[in-house]
Biopython code that builds the backbone (N, CA, C, O; Angstrom):
import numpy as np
from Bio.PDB.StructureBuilder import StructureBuilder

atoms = [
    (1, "UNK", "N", (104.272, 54.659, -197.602)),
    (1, "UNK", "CA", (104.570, 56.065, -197.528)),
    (1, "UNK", "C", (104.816, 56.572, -198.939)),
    (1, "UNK", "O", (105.474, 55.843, -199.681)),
    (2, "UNK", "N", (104.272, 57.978, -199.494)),
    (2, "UNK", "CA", (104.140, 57.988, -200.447)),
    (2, "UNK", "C", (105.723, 59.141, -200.490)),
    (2, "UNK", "O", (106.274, 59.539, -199.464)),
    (3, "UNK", "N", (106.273, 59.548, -202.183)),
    (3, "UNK", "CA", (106.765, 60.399, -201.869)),
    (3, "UNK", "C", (106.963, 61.851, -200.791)),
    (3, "UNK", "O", (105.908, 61.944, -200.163)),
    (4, "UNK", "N", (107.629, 62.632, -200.506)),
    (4, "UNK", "CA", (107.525, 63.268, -199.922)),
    (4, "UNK", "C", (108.314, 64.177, -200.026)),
    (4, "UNK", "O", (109.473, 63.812, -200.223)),
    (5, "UNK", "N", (107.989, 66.142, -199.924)),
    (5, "UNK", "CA", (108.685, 66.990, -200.370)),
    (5, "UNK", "C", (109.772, 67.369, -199.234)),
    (5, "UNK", "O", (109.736, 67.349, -198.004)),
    (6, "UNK", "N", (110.651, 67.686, -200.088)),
    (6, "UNK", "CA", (112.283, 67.723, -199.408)),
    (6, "UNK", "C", (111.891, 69.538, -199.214)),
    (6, "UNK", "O", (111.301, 70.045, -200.168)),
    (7, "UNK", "N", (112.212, 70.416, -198.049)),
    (7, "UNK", "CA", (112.324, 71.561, -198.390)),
    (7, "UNK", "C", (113.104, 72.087, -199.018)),
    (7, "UNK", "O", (112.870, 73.295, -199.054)),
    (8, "UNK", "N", (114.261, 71.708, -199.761)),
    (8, "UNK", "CA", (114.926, 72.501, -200.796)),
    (8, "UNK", "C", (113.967, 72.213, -202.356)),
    (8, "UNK", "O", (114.289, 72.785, -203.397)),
    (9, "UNK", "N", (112.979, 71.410, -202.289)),
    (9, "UNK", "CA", (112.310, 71.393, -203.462)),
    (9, "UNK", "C", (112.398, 70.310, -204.154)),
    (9, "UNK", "O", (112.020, 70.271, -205.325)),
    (10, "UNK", "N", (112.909, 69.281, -203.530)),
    (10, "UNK", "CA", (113.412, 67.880, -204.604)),
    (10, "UNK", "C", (112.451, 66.791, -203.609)),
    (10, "UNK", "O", (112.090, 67.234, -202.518)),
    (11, "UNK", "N", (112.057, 65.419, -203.985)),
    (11, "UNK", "CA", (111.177, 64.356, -203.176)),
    (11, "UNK", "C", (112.231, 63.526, -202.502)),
    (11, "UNK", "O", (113.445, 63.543, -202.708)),
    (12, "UNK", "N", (111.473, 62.725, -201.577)),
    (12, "UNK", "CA", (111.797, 62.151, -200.870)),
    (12, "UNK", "C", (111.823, 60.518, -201.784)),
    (12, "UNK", "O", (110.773, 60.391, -202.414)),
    (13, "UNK", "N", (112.631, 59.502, -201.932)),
    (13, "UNK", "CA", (112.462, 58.155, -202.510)),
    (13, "UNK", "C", (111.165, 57.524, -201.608)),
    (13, "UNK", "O", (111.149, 57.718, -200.393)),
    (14, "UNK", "N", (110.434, 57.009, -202.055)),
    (14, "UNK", "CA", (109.371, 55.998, -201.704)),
    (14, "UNK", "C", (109.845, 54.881, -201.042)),
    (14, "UNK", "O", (110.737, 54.281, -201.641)),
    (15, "UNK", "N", (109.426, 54.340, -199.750)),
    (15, "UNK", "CA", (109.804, 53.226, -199.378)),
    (15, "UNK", "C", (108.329, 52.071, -199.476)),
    (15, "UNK", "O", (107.107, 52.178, -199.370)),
    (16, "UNK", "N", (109.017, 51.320, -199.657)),
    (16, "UNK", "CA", (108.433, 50.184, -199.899)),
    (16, "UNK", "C", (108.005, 48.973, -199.029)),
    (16, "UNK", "O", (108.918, 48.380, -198.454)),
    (17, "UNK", "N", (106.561, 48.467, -198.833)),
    (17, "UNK", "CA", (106.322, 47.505, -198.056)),
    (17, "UNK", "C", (105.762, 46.486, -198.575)),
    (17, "UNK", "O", (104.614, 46.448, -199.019)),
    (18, "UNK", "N", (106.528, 45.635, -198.545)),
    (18, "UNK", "CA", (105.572, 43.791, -198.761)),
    (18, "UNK", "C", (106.075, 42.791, -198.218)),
    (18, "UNK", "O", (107.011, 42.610, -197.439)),
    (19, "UNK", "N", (105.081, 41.936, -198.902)),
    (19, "UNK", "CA", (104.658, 40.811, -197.853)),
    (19, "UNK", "C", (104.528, 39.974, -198.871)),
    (19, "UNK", "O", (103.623, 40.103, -199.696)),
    (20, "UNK", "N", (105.526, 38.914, -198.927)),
    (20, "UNK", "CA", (105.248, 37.553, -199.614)),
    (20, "UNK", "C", (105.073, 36.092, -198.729)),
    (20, "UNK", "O", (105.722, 35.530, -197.846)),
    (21, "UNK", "N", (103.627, 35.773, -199.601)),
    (21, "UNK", "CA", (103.192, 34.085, -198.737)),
    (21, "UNK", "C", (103.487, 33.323, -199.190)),
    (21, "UNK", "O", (103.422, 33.470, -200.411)),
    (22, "UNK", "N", (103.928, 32.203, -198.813)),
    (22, "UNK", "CA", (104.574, 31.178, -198.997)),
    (22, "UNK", "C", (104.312, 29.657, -198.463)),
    (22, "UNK", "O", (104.535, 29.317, -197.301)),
    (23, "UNK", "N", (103.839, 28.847, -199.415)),
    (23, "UNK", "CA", (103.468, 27.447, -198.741)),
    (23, "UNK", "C", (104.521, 26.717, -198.488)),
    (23, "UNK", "O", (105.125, 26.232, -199.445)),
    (24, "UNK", "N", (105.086, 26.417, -196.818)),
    (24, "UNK", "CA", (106.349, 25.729, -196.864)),
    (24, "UNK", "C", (107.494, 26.240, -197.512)),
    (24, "UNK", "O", (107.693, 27.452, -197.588)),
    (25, "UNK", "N", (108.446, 25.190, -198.098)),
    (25, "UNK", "CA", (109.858, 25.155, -198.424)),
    (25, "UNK", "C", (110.278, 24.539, -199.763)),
    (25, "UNK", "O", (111.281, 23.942, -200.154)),
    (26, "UNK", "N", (108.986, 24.960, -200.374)),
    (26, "UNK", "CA", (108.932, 24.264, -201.974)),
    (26, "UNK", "C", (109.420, 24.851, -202.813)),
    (26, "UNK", "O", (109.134, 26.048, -202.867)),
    (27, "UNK", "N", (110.286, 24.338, -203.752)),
    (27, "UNK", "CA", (111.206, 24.939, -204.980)),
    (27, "UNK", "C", (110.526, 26.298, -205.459)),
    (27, "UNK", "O", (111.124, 27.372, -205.401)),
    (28, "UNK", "N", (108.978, 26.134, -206.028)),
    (28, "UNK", "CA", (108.299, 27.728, -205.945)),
    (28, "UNK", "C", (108.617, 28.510, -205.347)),
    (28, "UNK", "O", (108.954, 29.545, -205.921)),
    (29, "UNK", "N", (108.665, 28.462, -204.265)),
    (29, "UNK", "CA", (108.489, 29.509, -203.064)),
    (29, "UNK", "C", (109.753, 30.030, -202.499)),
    (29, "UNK", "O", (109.951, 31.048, -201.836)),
    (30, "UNK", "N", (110.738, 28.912, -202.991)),
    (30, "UNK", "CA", (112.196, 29.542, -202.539)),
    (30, "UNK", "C", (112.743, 30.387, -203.807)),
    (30, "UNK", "O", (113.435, 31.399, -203.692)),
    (31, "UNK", "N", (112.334, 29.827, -205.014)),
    (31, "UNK", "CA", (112.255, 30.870, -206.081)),
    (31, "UNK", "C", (111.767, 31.934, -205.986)),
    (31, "UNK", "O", (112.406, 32.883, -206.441)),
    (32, "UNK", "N", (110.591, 32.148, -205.424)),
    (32, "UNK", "CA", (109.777, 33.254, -205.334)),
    (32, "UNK", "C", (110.483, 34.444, -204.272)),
    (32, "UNK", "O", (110.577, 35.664, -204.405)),
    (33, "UNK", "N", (110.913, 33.556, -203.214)),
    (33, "UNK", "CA", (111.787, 34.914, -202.148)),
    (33, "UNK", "C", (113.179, 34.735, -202.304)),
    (33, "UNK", "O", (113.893, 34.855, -201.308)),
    (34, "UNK", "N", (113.878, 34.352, -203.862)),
    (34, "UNK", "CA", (115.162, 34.449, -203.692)),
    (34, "UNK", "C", (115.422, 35.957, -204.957)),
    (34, "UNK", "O", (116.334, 36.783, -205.017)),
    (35, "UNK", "N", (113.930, 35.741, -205.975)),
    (35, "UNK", "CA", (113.228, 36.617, -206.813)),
    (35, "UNK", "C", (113.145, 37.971, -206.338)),
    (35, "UNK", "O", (113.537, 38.906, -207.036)),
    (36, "UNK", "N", (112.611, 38.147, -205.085)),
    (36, "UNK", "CA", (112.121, 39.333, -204.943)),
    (36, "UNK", "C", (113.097, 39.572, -204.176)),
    (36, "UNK", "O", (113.281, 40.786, -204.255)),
    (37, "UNK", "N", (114.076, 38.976, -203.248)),
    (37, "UNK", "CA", (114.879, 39.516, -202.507)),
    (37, "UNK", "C", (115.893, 39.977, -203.275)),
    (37, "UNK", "O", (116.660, 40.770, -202.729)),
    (38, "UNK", "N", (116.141, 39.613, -204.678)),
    (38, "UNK", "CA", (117.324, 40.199, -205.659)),
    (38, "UNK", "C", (116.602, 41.691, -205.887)),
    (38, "UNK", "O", (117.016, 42.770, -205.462)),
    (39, "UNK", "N", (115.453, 41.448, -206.649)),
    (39, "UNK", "CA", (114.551, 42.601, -206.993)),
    (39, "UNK", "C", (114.917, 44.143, -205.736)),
    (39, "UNK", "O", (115.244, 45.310, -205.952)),
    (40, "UNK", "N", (114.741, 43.626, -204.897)),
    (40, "UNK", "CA", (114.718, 44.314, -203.662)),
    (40, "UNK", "C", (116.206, 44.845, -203.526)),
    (40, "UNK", "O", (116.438, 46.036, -203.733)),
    (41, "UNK", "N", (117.059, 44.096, -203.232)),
    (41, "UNK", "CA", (118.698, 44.393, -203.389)),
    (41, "UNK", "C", (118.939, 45.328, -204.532)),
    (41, "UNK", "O", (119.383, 46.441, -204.253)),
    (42, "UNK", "N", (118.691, 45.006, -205.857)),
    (42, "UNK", "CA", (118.713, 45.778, -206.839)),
    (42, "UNK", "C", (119.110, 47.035, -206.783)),
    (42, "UNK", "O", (120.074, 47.797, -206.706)),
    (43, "UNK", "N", (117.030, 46.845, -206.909)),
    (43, "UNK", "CA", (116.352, 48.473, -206.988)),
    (43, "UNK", "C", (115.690, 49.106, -205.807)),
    (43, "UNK", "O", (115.022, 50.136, -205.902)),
    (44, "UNK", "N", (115.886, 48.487, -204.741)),
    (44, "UNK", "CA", (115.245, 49.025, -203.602)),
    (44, "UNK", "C", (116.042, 49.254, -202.197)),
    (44, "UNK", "O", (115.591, 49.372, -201.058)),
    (45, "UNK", "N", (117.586, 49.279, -202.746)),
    (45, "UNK", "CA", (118.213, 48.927, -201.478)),
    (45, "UNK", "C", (117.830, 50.099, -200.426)),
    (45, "UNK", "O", (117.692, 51.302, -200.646)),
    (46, "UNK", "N", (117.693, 49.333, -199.143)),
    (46, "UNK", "CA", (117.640, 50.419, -197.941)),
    (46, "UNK", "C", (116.403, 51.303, -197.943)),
    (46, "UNK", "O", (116.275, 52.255, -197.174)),
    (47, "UNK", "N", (115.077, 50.771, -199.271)),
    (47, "UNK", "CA", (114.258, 51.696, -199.066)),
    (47, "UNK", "C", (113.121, 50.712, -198.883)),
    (47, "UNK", "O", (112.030, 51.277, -198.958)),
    (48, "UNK", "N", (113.035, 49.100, -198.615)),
    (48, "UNK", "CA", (112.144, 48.187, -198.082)),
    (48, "UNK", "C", (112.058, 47.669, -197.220)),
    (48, "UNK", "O", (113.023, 47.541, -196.467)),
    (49, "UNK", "N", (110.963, 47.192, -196.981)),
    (49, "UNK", "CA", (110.900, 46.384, -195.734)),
    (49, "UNK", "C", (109.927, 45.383, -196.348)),
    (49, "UNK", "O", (108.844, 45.721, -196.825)),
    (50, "UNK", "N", (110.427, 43.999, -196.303)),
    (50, "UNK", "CA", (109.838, 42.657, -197.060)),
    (50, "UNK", "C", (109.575, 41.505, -195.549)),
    (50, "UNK", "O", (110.468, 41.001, -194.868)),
    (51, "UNK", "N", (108.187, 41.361, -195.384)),
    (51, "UNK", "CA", (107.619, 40.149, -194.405)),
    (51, "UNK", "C", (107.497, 39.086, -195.830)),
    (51, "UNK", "O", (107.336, 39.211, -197.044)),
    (52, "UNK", "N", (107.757, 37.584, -194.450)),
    (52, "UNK", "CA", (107.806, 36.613, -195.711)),
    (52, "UNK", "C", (106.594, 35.715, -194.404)),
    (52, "UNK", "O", (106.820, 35.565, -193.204)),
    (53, "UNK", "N", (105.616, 35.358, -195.022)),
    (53, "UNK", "CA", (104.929, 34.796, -194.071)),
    (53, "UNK", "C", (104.345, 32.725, -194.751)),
    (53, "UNK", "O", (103.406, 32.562, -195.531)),
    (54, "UNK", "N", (105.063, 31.722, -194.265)),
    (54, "UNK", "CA", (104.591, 30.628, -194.775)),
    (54, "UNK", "C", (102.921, 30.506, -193.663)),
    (54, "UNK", "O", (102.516, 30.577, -192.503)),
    (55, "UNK", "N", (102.512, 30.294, -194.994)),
    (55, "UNK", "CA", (100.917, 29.841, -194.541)),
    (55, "UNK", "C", (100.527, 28.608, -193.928)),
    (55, "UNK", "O", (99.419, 28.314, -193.478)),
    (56, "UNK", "N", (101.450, 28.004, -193.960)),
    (56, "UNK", "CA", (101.393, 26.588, -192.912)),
    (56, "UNK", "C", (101.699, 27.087, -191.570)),
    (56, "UNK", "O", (100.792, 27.126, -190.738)),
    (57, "UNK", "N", (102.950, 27.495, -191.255)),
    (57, "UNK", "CA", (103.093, 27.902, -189.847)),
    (57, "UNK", "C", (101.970, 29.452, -189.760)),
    (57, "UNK", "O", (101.605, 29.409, -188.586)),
    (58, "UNK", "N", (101.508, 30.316, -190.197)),
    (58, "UNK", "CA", (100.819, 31.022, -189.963)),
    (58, "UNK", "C", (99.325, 31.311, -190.671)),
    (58, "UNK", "O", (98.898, 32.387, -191.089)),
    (59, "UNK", "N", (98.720, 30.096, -190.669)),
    (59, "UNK", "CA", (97.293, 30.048, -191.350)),
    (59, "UNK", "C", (96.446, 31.143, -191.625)),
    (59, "UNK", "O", (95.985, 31.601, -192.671)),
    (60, "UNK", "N", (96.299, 31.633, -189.735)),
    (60, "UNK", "CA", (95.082, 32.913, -189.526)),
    (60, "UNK", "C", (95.371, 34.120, -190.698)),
    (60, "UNK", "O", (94.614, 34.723, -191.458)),
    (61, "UNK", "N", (96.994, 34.176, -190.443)),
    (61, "UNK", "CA", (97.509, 35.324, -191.539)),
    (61, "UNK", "C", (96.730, 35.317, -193.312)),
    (61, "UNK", "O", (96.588, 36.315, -194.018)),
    (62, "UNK", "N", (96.402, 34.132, -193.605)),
    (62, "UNK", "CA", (96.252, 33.875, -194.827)),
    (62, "UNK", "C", (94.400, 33.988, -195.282)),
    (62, "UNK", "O", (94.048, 33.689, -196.423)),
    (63, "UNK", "N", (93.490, 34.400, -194.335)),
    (63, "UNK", "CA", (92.170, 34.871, -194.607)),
    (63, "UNK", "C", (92.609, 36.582, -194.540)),
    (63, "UNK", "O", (92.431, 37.372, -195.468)),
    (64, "UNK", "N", (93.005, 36.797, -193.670)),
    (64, "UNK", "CA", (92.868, 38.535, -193.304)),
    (64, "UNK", "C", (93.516, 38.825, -194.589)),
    (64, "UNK", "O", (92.832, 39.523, -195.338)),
    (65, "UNK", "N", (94.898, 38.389, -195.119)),
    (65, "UNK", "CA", (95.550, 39.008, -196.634)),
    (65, "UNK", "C", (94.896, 38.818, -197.542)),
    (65, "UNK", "O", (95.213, 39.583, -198.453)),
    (66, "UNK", "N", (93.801, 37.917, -197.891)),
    (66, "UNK", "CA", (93.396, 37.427, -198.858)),
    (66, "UNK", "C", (94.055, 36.449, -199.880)),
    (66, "UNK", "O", (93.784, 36.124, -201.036)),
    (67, "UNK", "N", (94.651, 36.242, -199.333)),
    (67, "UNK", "CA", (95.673, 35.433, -200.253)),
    (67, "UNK", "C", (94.884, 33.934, -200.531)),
    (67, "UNK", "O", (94.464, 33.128, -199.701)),
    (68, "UNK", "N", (94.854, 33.889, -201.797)),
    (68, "UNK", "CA", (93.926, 32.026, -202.564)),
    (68, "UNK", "C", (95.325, 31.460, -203.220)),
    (68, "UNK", "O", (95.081, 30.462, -203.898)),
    (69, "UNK", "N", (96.790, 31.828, -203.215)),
    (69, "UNK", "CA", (97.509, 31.050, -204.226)),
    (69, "UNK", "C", (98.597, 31.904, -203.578)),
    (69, "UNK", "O", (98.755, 33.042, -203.135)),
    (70, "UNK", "N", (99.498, 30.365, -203.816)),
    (70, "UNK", "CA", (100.945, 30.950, -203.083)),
    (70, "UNK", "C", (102.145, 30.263, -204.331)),
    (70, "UNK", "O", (101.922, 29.121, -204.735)),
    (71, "UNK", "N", (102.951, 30.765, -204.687)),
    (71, "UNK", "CA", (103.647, 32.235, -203.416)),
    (71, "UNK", "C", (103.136, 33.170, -204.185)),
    (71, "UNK", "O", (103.237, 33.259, -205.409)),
    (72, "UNK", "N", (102.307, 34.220, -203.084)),
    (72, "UNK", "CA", (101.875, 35.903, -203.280)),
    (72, "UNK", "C", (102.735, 36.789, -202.936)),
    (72, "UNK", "O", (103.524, 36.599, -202.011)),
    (73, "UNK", "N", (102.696, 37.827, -203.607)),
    (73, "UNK", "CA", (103.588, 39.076, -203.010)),
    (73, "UNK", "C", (102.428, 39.854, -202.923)),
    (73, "UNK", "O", (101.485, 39.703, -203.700)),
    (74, "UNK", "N", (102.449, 40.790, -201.895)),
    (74, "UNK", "CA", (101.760, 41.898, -201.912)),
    (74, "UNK", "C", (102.200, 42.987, -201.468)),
    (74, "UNK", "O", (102.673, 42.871, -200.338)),
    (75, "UNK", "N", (102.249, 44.288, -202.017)),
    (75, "UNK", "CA", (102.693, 45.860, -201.754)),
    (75, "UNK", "C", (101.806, 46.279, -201.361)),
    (75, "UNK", "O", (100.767, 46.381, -202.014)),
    (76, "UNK", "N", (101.958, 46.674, -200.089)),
    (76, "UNK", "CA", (101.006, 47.866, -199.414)),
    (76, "UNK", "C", (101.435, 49.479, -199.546)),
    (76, "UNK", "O", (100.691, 50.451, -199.680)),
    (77, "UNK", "N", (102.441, 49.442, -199.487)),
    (77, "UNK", "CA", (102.793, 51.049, -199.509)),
    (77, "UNK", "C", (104.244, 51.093, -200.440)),
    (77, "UNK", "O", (105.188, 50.313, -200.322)),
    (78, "UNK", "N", (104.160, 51.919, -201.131)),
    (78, "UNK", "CA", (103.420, 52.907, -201.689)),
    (78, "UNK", "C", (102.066, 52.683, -202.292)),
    (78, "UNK", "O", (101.936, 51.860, -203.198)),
    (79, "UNK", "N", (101.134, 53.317, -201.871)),
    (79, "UNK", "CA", (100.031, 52.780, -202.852)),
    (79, "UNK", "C", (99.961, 53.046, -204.488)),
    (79, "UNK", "O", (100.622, 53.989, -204.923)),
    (80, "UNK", "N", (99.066, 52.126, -205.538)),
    (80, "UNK", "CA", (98.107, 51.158, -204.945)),
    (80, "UNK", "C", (98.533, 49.769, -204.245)),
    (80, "UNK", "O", (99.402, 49.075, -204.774)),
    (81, "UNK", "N", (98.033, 49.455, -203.286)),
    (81, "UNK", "CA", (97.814, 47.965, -203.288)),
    (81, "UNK", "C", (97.755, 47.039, -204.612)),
    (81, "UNK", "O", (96.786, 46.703, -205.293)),
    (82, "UNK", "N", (99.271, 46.713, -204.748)),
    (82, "UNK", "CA", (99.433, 45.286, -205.756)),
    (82, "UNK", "C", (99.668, 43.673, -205.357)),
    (82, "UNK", "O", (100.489, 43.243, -204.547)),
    (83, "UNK", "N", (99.017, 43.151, -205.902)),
    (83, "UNK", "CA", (99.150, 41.743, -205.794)),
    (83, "UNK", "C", (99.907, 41.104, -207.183)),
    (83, "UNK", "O", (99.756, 41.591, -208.303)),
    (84, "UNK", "N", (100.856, 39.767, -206.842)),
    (84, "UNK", "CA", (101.617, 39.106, -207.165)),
    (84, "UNK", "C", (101.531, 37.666, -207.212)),
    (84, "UNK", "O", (101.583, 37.171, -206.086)),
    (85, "UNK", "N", (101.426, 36.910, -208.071)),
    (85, "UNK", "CA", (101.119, 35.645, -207.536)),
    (85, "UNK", "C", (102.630, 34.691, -208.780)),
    (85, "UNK", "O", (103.090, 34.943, -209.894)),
    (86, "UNK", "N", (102.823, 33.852, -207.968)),
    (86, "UNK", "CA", (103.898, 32.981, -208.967)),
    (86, "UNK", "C", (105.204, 33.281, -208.402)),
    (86, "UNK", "O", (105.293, 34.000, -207.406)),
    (87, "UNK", "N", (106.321, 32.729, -209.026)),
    (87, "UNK", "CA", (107.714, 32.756, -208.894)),
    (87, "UNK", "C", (108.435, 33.726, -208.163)),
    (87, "UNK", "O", (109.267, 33.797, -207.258)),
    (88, "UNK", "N", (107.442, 34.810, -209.315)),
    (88, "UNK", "CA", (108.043, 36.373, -209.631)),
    (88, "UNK", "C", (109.388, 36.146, -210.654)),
    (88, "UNK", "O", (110.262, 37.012, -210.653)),
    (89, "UNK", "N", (109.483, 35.266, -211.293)),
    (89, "UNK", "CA", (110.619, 35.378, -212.624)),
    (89, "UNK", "C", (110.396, 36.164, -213.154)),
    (89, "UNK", "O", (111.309, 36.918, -212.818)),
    (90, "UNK", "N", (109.901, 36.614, -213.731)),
    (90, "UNK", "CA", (109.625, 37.835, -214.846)),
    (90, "UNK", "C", (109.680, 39.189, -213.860)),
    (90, "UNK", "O", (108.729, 39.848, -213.440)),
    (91, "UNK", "N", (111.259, 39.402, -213.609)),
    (91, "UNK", "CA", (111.921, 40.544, -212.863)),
    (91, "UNK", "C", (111.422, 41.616, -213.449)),
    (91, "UNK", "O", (110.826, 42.378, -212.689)),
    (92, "UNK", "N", (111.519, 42.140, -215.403)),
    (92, "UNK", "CA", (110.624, 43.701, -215.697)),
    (92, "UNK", "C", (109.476, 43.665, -215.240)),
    (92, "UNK", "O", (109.055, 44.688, -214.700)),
    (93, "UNK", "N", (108.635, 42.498, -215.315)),
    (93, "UNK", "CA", (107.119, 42.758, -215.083)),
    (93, "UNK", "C", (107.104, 43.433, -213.691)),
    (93, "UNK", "O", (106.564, 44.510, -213.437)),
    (94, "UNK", "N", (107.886, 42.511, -212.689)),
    (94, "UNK", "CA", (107.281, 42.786, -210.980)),
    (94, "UNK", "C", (108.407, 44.150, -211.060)),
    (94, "UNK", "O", (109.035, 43.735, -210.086)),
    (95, "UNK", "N", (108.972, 45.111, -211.340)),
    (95, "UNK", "CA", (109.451, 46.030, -211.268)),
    (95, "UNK", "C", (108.492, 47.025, -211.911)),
    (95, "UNK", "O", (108.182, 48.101, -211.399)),
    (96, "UNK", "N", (108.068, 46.584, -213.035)),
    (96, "UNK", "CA", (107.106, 47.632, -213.479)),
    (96, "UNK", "C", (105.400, 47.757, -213.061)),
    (96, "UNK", "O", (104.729, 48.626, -213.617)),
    (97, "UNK", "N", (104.806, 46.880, -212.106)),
    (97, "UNK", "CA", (104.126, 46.485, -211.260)),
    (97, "UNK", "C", (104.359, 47.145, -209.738)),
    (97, "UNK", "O", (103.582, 47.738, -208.990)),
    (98, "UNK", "N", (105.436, 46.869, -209.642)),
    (98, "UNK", "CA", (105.800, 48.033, -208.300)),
    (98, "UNK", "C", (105.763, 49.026, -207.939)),
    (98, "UNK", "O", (105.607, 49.514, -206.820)),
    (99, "UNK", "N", (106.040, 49.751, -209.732)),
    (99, "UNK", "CA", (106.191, 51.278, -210.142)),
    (99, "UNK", "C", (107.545, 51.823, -209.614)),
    (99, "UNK", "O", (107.702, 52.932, -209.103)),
    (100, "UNK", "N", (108.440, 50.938, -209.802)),
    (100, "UNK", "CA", (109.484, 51.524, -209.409)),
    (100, "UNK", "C", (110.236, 51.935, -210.698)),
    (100, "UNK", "O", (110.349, 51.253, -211.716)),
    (101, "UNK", "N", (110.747, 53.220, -210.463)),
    (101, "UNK", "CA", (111.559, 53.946, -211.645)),
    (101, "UNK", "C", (112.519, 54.607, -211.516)),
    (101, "UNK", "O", (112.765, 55.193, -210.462)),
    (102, "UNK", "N", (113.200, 54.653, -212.460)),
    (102, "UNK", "CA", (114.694, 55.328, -211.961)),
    (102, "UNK", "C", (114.945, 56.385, -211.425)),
    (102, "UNK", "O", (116.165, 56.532, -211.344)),
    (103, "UNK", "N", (114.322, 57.298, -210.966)),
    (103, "UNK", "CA", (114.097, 58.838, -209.992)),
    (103, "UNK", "C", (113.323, 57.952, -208.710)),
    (103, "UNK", "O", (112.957, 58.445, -207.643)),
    (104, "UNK", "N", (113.207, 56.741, -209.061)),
    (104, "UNK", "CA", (112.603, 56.553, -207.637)),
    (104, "UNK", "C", (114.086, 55.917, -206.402)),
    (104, "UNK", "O", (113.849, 55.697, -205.214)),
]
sb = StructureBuilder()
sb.init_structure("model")
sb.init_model(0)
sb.init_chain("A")
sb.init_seg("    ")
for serial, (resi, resn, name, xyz) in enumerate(atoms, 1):
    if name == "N":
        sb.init_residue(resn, " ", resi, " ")
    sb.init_atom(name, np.array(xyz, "f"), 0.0, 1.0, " ", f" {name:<3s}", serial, name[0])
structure = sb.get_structure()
């Protein structure tokens, strides 16, 4: 959902949707959703909604996303569609990748 106008004239905050894949219960991958779930707490409180999908228990999921390398994050909304691949340690990068900003 993209911004949206308030009728007194001011926007609405952007909410946020993703989806991080995950192979199993491997040190990566618990890094990777302990990463974005801070990220998320942060700067996104109350305005995300984060699916965490391991590709072992849910295979089929992992042709339709496209996903070749885990752990992926992917943002669907707000658009564009971003992809994420790795830890996600590098907290400025995946914040400034998100497009999240301080009026947001």
């Amino acid at each position: 959902m993209a911004k949206n106008s308030h009728r007194n004239g001011g926007s609405a905050k952007s909410y946020y949707r993703l989806h991080l894949y995950v192979a199993g219960i491997t040190t990566r991958s618990q890094r990777a959703l302990k990463n974005i779930k801070d990220i998320c707490h942060d700067q996104l409180e109350g305005r995300y909604d984060l699916q965490v999908t391991d590709i072992f228990q849910s295979p089929e999921k992992v042709a339709d996303a496209g996903v070749v390398a885990t752990p992926t994050l992917i943002k669907t909304s707000p658009p564009p569609l971003r992809r994420f691949i790795g830890d996600l340690s590098d907290t400025e990068k995946i914040v400034r990748g998100l497009a999240i900003t301080e009026t947001d």
